[in-house]
C-alpha positions as CSV (number, residue, x, y, z in Angstrom):
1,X,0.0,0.0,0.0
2,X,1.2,3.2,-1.0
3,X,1.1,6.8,0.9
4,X,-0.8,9.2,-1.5
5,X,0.9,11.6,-0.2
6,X,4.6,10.5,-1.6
7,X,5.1,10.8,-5.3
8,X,5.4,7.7,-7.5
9,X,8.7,6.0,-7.7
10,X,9.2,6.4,-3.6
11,X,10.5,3.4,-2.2
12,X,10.0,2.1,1.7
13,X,12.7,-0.7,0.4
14,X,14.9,1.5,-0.3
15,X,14.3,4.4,1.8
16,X,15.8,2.9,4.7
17,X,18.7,5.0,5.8
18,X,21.4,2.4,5.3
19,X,19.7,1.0,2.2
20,X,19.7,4.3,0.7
21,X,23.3,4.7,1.6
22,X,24.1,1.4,0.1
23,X,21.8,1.7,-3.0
24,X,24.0,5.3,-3.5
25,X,27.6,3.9,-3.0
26,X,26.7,1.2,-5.7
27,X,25.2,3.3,-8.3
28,X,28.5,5.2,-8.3
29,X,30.1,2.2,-9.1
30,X,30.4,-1.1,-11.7
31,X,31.1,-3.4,-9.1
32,X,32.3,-2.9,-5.7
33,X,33.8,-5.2,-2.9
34,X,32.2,-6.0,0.0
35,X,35.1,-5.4,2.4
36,X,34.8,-1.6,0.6
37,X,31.2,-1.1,1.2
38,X,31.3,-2.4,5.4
39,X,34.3,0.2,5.4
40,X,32.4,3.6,3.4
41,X,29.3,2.5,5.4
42,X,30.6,1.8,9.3
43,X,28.6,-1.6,9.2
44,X,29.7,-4.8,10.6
45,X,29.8,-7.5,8.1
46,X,26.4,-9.3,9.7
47,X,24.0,-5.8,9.2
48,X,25.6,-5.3,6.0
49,X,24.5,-9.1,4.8
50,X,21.2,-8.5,6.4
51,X,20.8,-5.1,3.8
52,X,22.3,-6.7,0.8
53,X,20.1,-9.8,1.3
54,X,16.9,-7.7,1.6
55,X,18.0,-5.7,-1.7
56,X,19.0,-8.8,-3.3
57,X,15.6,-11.1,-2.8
58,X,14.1,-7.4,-4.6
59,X,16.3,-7.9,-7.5
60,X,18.1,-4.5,-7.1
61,X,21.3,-6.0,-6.4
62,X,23.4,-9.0,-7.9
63,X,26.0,-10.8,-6.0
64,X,29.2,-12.4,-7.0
65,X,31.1,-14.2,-5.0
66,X,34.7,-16.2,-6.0
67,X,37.2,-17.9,-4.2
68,X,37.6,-20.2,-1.2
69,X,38.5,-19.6,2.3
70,X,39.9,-17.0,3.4
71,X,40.6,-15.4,-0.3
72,X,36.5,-16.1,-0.6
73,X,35.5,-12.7,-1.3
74,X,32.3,-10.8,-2.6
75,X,31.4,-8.1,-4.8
76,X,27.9,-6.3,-5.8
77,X,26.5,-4.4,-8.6
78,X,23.0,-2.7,-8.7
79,X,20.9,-5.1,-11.3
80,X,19.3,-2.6,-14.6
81,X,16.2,-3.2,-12.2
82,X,17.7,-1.9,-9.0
83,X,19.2,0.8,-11.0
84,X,15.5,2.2,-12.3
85,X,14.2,1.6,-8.7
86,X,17.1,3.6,-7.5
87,X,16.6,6.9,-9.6
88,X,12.9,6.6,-9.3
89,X,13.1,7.3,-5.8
90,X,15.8,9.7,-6.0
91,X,13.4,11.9,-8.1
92,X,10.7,10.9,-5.4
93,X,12.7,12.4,-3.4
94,X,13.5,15.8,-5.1
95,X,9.4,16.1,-5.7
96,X,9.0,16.0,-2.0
97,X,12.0,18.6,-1.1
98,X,10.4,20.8,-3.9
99,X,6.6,20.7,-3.3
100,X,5.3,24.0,-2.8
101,X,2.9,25.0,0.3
102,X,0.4,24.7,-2.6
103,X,1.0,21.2,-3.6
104,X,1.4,19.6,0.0
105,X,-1.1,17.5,1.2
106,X,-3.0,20.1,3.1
107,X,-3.9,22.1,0.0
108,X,-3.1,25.3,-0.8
109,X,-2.6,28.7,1.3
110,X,-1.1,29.9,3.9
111,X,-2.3,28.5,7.4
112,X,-4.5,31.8,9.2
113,X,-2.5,33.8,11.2
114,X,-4.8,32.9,14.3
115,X,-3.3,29.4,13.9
116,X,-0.2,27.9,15.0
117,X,1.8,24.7,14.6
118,X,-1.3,22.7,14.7
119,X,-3.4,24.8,17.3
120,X,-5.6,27.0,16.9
121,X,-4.6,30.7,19.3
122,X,-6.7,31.6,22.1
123,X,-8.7,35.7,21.7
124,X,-5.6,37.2,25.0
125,X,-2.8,35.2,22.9
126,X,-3.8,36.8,19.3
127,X,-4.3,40.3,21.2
128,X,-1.4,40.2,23.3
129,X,1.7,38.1,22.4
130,X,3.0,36.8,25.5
131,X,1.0,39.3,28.2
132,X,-1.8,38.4,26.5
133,X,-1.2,34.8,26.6
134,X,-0.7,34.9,30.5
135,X,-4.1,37.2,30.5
136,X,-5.5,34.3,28.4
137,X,-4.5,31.5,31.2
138,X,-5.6,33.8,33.9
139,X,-9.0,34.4,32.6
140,X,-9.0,30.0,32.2
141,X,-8.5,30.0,36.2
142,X,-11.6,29.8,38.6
143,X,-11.2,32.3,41.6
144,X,-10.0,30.3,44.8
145,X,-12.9,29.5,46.9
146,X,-12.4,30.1,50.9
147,X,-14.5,28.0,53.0
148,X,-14.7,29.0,56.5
C-alpha cells in the first residue's frame, strides 16, 4: 500500500537509511567489494549481509562471490532493475524537497495567522503576544474558593 501523499517512484525498500546509503555507494560504481562497502558505510559484516540480502531477494542488487577460504570474497552491482528503482526514488525524493505550500497534502494557502503549529490561538494570545497569553490562562483559572 502506497502513501498518496509520496510521489510515484518512492520506495519504503529503499528508503531505509542504510539502504539508501548502500543503494548510492553502488550506483557510483560497476562493481564494488564487500570489504569496501562495510568500510564507506561503518557496518559490521552481519548488518551489511542483512541489507544486501533484503536488496538482493528485490532484485536491485546482484552478488558475486569467488574464491575459497579466506581469499573467498564478494562483490555487488546494482541489477538494470535496482538501478531504475534507485533513480525513481531519487526523483521521489526531489518532488517532495520541492513541493510548494500549494501542492502539500494540506492544500493550498497559507495557514491563518490565528493558527499555529497545529493549534488553533486563544482571543488574550492573538491580542497580546505573550501578556496576552498569561491574561489568556488567567482568565481560564476559577477564583479560589475560601470555605470558613
Amino acid at each position: 500500500m502506497t502513501d498518496p501523499a509520496q510521489p510515484p517512484g518512492f520506495s519504503e525498500l529503499i528508503h531505509a537509511p542504510t539502504r539508501l546509503s548502500l543503494m548510492s555507494l553502488l550506483s557510483a560504481t560497476r562493481w564494488i567489494e564487500f570489504g569496501r562497502l562495510r568500510e564507506s558505510l561503518q557496518l559490521t559484516d552481519s548488518a551489511l549481509s542483512k541489507q544486501i540480502t533484503r536488496l538482493e531477494q528485490a532484485g536491485f542488487v546482484a552478488v558475486h562471490r569467488n574464491g575459497v577460504g579466506r581469499g573467498k570474497r564478494m562483490h555487488l552491482r546494482l541489477t538494470p532493475q535496482g538501478r531504475a528503482a534507485f533513480e525513481a526514488h531519487v526523483e521521489a525524493l526531489r518532488a517532495i524537497v520541492d513541493r510548494t505550500p500549494e501542492d502539500g497534502p494540506d492544500g493550498p494557502g497559507e495557514p491563518p495567522e490565528h493558527e499555529v503549529a497545529g493549534r488553533d490561538l486563544g482571543e488574550g494570545e492573538r491580542q497580546g503576544g505573550r501578556a496576552g497569553h498569561a491574561r489568556a490562562a488567567a482568565d481560564r483559572i476559577e477564583p479560589a474558593r475560601h470555605t470558613g
